[in-house]
Backbone as CSV, one residue per row, in Angstrom:
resi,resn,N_x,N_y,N_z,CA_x,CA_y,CA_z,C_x,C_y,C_z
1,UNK,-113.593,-58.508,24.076,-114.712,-58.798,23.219,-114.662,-57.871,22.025
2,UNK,-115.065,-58.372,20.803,-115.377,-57.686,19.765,-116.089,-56.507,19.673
3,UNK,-116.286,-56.239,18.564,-116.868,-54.534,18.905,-118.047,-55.013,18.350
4,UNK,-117.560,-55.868,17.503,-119.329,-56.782,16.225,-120.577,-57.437,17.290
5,UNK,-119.368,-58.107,18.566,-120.335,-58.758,19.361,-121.258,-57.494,20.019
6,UNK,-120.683,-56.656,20.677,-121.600,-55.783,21.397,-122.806,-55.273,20.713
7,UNK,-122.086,-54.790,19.383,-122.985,-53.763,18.447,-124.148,-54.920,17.968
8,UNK,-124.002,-55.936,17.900,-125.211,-57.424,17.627,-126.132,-57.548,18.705
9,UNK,-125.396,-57.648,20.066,-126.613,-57.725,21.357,-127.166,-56.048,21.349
10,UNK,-126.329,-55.036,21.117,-127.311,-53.646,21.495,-128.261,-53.638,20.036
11,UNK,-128.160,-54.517,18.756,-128.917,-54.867,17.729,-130.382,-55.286,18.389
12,UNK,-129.886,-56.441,18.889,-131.266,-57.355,19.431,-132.097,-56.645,20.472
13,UNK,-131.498,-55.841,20.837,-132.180,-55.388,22.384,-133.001,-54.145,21.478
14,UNK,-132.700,-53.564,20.740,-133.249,-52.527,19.992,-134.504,-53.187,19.201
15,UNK,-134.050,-54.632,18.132,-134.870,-54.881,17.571,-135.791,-55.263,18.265
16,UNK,-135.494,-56.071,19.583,-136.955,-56.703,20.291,-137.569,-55.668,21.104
17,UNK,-137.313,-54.637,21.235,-137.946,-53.254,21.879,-139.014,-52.970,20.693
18,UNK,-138.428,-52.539,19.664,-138.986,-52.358,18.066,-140.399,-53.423,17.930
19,UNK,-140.210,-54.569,18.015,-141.230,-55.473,17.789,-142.371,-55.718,19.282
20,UNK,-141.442,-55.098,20.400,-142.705,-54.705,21.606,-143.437,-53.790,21.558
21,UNK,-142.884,-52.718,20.987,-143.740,-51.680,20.465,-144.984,-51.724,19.556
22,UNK,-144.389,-52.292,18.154,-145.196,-52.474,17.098,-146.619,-53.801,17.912
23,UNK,-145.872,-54.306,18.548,-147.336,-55.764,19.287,-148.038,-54.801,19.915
24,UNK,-147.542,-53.881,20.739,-148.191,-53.043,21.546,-149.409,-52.240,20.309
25,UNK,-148.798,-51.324,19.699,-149.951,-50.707,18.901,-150.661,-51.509,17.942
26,UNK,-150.333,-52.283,17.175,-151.507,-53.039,16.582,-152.087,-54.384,17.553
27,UNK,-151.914,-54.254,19.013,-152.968,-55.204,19.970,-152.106,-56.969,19.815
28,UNK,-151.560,-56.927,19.348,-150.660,-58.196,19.288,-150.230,-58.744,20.157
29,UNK,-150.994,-59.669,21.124,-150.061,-60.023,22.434,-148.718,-60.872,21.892
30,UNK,-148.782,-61.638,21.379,-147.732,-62.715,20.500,-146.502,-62.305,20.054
31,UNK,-146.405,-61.225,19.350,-145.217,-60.336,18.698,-145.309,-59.129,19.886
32,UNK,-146.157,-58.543,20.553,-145.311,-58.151,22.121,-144.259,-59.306,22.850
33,UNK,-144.575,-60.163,23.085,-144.017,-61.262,23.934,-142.906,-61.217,23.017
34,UNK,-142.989,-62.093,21.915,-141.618,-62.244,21.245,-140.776,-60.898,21.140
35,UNK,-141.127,-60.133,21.195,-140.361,-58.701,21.505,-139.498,-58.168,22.354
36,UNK,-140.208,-59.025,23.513,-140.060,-58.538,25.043,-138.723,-59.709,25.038
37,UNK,-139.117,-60.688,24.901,-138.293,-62.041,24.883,-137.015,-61.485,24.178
38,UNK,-136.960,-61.076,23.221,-136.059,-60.769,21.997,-134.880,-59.753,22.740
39,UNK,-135.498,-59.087,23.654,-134.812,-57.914,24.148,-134.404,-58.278,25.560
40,UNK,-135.063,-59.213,26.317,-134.130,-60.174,27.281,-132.804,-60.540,26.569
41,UNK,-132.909,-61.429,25.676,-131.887,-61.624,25.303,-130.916,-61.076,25.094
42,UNK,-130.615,-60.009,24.295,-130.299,-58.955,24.024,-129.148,-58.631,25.100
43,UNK,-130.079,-58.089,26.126,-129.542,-57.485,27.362,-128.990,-58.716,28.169
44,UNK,-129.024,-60.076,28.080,-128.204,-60.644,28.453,-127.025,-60.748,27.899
45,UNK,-126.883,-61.123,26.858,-125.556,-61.450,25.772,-124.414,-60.025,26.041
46,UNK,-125.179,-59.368,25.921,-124.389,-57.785,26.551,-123.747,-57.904,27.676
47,UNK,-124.775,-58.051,28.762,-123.938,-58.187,29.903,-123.127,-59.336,30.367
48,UNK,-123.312,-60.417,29.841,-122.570,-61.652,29.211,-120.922,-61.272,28.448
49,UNK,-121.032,-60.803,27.953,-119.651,-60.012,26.848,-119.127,-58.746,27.571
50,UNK,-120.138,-58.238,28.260,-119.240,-57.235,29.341,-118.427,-57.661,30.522
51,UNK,-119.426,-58.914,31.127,-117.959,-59.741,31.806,-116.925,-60.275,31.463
52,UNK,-116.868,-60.767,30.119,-115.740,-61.289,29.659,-115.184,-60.117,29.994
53,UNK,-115.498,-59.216,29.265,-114.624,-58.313,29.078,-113.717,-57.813,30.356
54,UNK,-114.517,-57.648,31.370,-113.691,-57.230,32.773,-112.753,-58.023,33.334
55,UNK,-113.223,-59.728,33.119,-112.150,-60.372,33.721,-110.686,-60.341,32.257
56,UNK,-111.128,-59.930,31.085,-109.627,-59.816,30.715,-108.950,-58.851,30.684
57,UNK,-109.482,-57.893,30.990,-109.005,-56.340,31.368,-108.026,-56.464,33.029
């Protein structure tokens, strides 16, 4: 796997942490959720691209 792909999902997982936070202090359930959501993702695609990675290793 690329180095672009990893550094993009540890992107998303950061940014949707970033936007759980910010829902969190200004009371935002909506942009918490999409945050939270954002950073599922994230942490899937990662560990998604880390298996590739093992079975071609």
């Amino acid at each position: 796997m690329g180095i672009g792909r990893k550094t993009r999902s540890i992107g998303k997982m950061i940014e949707g942490k970033t936007k759980e936070m910010a829902g969190k202090a200004v009371g935002n359930k909506s942009m918490e959720k999409k945050g939270k959501a954002e950073m599922v993702k994230g942490k899937v695609r990662h560990a998604v691209e880390k298996g590739k990675d093992t079975f071609r290793h």
